[in-house]
C-alpha positions as CSV (number, residue, x, y, z in Angstrom):
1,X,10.1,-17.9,-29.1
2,X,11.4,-16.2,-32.1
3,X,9.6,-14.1,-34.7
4,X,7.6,-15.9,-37.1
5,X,9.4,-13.7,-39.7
6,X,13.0,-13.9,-41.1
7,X,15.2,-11.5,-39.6
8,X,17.8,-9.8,-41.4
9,X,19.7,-8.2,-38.5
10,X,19.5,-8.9,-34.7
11,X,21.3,-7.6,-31.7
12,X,20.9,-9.0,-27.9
13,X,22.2,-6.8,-25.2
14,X,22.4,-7.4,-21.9
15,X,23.1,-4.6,-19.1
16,X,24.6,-6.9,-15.9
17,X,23.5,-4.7,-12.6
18,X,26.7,-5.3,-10.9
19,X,30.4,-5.5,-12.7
20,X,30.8,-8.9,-10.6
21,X,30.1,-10.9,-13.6
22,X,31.1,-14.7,-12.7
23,X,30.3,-16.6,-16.2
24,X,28.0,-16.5,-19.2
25,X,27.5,-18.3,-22.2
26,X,30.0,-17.9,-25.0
27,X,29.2,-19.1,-28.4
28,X,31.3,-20.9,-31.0
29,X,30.9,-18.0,-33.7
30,X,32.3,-15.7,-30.8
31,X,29.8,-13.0,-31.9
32,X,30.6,-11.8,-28.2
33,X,31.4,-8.5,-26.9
34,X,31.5,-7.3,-23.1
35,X,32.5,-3.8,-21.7
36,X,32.2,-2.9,-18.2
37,X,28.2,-4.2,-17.5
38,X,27.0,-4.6,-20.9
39,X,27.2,-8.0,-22.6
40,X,26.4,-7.8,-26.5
41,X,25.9,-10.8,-29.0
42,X,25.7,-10.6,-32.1
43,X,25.1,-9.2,-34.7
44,X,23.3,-12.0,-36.3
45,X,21.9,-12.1,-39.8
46,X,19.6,-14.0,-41.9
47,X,17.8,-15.5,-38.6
48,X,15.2,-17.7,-40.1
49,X,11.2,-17.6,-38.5
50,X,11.2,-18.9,-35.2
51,X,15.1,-18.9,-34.6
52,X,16.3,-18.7,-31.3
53,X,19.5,-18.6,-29.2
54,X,19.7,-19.9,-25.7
55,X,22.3,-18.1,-22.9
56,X,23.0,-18.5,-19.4
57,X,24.3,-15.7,-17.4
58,X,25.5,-15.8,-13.6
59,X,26.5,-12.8,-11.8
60,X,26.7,-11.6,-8.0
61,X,23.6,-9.5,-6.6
62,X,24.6,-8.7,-3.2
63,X,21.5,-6.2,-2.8
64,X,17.9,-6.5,-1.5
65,X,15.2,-7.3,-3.7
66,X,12.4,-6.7,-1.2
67,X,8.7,-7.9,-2.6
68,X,5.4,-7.3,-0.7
69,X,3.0,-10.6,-0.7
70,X,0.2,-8.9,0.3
71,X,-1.0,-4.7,0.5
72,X,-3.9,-3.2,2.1
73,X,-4.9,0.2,0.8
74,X,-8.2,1.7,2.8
75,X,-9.4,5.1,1.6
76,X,-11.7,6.5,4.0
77,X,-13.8,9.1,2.2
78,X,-15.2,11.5,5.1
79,X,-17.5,14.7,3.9
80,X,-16.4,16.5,6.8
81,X,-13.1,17.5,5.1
82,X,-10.5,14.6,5.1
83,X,-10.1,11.3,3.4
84,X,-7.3,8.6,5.7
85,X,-5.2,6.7,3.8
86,X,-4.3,3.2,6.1
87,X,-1.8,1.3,4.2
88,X,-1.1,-2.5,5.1
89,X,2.3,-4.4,4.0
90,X,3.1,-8.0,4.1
91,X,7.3,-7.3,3.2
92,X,9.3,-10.3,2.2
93,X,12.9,-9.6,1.2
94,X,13.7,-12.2,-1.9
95,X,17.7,-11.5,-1.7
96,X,20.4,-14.5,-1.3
97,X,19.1,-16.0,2.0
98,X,20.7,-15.6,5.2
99,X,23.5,-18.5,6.2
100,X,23.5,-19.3,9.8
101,X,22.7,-16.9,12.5
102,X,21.9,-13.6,12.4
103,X,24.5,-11.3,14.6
104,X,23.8,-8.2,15.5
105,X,27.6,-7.1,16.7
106,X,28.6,-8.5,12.9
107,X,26.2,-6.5,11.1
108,X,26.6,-3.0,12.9
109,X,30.1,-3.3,13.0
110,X,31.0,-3.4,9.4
111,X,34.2,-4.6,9.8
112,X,33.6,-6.9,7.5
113,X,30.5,-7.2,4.5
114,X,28.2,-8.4,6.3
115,X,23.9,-7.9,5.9
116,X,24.7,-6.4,2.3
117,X,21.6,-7.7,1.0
118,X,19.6,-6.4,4.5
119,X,16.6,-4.6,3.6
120,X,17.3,-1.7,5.8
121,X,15.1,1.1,4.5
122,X,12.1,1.9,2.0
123,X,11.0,5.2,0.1
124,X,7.8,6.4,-0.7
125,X,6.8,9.3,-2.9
126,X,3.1,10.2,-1.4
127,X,0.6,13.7,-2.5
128,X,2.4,16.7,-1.5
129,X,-1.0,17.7,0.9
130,X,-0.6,14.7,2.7
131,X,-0.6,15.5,6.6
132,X,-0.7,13.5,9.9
133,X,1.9,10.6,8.9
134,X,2.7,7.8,10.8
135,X,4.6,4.4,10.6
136,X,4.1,1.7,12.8
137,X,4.6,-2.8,12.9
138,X,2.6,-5.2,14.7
139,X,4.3,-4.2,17.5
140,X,3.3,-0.7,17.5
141,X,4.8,3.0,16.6
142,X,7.9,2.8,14.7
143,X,10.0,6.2,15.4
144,X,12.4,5.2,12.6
145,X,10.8,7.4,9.7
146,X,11.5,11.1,8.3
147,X,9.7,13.2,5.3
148,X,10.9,16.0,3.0
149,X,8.3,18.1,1.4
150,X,9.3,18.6,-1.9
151,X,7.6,21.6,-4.6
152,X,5.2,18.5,-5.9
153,X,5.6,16.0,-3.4
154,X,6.0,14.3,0.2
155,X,9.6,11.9,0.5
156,X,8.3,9.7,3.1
157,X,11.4,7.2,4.2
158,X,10.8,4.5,6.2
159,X,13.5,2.1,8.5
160,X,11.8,-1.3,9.8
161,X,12.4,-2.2,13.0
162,X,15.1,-4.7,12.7
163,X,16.7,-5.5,9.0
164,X,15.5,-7.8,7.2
165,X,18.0,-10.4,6.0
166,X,17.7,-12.3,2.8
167,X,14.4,-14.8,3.4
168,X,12.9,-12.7,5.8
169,X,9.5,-11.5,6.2
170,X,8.3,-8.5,7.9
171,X,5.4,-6.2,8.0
172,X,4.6,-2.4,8.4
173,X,1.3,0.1,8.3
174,X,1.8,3.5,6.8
175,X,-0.9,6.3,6.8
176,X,-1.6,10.0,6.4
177,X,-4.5,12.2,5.5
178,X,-5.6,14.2,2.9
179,X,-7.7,17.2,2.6
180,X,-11.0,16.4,0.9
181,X,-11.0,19.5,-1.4
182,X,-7.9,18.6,-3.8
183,X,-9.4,14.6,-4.5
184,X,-13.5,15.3,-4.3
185,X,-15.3,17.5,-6.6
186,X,-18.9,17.4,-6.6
187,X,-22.0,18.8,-8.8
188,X,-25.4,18.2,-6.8
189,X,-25.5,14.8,-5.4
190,X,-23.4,13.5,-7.3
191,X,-19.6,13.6,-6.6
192,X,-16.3,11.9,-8.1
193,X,-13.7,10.6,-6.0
194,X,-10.0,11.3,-7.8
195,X,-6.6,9.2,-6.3
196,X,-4.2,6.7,-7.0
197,X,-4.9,3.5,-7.4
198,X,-1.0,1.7,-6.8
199,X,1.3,1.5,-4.1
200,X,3.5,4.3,-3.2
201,X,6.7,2.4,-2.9
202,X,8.6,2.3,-6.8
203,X,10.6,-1.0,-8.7
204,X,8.2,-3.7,-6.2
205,X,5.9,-5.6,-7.3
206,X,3.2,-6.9,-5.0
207,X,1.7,-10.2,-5.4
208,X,-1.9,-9.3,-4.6
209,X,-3.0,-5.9,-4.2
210,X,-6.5,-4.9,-2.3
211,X,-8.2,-1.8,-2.4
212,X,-11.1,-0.5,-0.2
213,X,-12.5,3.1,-0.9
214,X,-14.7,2.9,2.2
215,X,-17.4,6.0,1.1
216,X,-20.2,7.9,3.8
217,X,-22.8,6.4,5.5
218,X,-26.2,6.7,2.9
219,X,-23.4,7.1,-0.5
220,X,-25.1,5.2,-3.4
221,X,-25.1,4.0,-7.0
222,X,-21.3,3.9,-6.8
223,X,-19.2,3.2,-10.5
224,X,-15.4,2.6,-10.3
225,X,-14.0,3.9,-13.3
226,X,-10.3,2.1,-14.1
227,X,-8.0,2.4,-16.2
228,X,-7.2,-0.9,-16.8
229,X,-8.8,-4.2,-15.6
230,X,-8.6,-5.9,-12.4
231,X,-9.1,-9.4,-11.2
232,X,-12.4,-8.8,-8.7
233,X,-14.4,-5.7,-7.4
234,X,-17.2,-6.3,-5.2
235,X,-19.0,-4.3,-2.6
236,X,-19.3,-4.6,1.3
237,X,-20.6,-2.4,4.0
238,X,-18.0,-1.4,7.5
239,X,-20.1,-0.5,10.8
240,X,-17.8,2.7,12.1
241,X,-18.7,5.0,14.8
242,X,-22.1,6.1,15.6
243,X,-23.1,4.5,12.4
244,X,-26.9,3.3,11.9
245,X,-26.6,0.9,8.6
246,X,-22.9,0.9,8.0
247,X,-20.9,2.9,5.2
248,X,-21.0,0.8,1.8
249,X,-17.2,0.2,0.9
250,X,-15.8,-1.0,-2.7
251,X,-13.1,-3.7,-2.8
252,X,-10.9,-4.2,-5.4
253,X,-8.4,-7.1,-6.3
254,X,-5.3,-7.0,-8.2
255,X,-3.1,-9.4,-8.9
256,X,0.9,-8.8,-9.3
257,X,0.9,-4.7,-9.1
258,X,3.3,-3.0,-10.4
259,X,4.4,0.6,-11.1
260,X,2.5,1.1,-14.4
261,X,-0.6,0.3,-11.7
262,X,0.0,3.7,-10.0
263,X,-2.4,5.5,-11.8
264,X,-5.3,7.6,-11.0
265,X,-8.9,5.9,-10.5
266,X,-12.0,7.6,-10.4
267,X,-15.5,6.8,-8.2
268,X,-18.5,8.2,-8.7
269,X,-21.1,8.2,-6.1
270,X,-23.9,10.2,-5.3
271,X,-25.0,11.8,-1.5
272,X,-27.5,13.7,0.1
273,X,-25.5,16.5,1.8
274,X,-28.6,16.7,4.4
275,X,-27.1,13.6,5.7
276,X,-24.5,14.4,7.4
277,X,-26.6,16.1,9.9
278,X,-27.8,12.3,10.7
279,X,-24.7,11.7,13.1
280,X,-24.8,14.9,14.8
281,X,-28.5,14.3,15.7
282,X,-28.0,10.6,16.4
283,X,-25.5,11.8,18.9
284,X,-27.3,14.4,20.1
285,X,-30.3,12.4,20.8
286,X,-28.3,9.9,22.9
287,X,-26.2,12.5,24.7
288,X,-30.1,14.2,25.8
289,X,-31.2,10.7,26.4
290,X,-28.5,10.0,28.9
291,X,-28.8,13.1,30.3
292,X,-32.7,12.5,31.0
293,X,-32.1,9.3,32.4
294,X,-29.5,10.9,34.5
295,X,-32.4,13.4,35.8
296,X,-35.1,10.5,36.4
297,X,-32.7,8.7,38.2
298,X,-31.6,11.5,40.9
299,X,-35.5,12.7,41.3
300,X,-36.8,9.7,41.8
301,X,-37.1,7.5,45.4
302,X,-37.5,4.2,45.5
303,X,-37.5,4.4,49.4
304,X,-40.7,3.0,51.3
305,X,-41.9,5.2,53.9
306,X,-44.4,3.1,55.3
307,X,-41.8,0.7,56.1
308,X,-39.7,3.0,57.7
309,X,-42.0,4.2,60.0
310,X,-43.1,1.1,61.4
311,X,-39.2,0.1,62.1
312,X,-38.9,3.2,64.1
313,X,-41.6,2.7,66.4
């Protein structure tokens, strides 16, 4: 739709990403112009309120355009030090779809261009403390990644397993850890949990993207502060190890993520620090309970002497 204002001078440009241009739409005024990958029309004057000009373009893309359907980003918050990052991706690669059967001789051969719009690797720019990095598929560890520490920054590259051809879908899990000092500050009780709330991976745009910042066992009166609004935010509660009542974990939802989403998020919680000695005496107590049972079980005989006796005479 046009402006609902007259328009004295107008100018349309159009930057092709490819110089295999095939057609596009030339008008009868020929206010055309085309060098190299940039297709102008105009200029136009005098465009009255709601004036419009329709165009068709049609070009070659012989590239992957891959697209995640669904990502899982879990932030485990642990006071001992270290907050894990587990990263779930649903990958579908949206380029011109595969005709007839995939070979694998044809592809790594290159004799001839074939797979040019195979997804065959990924980038991800991740905190520069980030330690501990792995990659790995449904099928388990994926040896096919390398990272560059840079001055602000960790390069994290990633190579699926197999590459995925135009249609395909695939799916990965990244994850690292982070030192607890450089993303938690605290006053008191009360603390603040700074990160990022996008996807590390740049120009893709996921379809639905969930976050859970999964906090300590006995954290409370948690408030999310955003910097923009999301589509649902609730709260639920994840049994872990040698938990009693579970740590409280918030979810939130949103929909189509893109890169102006990679911002940073705030949480604000509040915690008794005396509770982290919970776990070690929970464990404690069972370790010592073990071990007594352990002890009543050794000095104790069940054995009936009177019995014995009689079967020996």
């Amino acid at each position: 739709m046009g402006s609902p204002y007259v328009t004295h001078k107008t100018i349309t440009l159009v930057q092709f990403p490819t110089p295999h241009i095939e057609s596009y739409t030339q008008p009868d005024d020929d206010l055309l112009d085309i060098k190299g990958q940039v297709l102008t029309y105009g200029p136009y004057s005098s465009i009255p309120p709601y004036g419009n000009f329709s165009f068709y373009l049609h070009y070659e893309h012989s590239i992957a355009l891959p697209h995640f359907t669904r990502v899982e980003r879990r932030i485990e918050v642990s006071h001992w030090g270290n907050i894990a990052i587990d990263e779930f991706y649903n990958l579908e690669n949206l380029g011109a779809e595969l005709s007839g059967e995939f070979s694998r001789v044809d592809f790594t051969s290159r004799a001839r261009p074939a797979g040019m719009n195979a997804l065959e690797n990924l980038e991800a720019v991740l905190p520069r403390s980030a330690w501990g990095l792995y990659f790995r598929d449904e099928l388990g560890n994926v040896s096919t990644s390398h990272a560059l520490q840079h001055s602000y920054y960790v390069e994290l590259e990633v190579e699926p397993r197999f590459p995925v051809m135009g249609g395909w879908r695939s799916n990965m899990n990244i994850g690292y850890n982070l030192p607890i000092s450089y993303f938690v500050k605290s006053k008191e009780n009360q603390f603040m949990l700074n990160t990022t709330f996008g996807i590390p991976f740049t120009d893709i745009v996921a379809d639905e993207l969930i976050v859970r910042v999964i906090l300590p066992e006995g954290a409370w009166d948690i408030k999310p502060i955003l910097p923009f609004k999301v589509e649902d935010m609730y709260f639920e509660s994840l049994n872990s190890y040698i938990d009693i009542v579970g740590r409280p974990v918030l979810v939130l939802v949103k929909k189509n993520a893109v890169d102006f989403h990679r911002k940073p998020f705030q949480v604000l919680y509040k915690f008794e620090k005396s509770s982290l000695l919970m776990e070690p005496i929970y464990l404690s107590g069972l370790v010592l309970g073990v071990l007594l049972l352990q002890i009543c079980y050794l000095r104790v005989s069940l054995r009936v002497e009177g019995e014995s006796k009689v079967k020996t005479e």
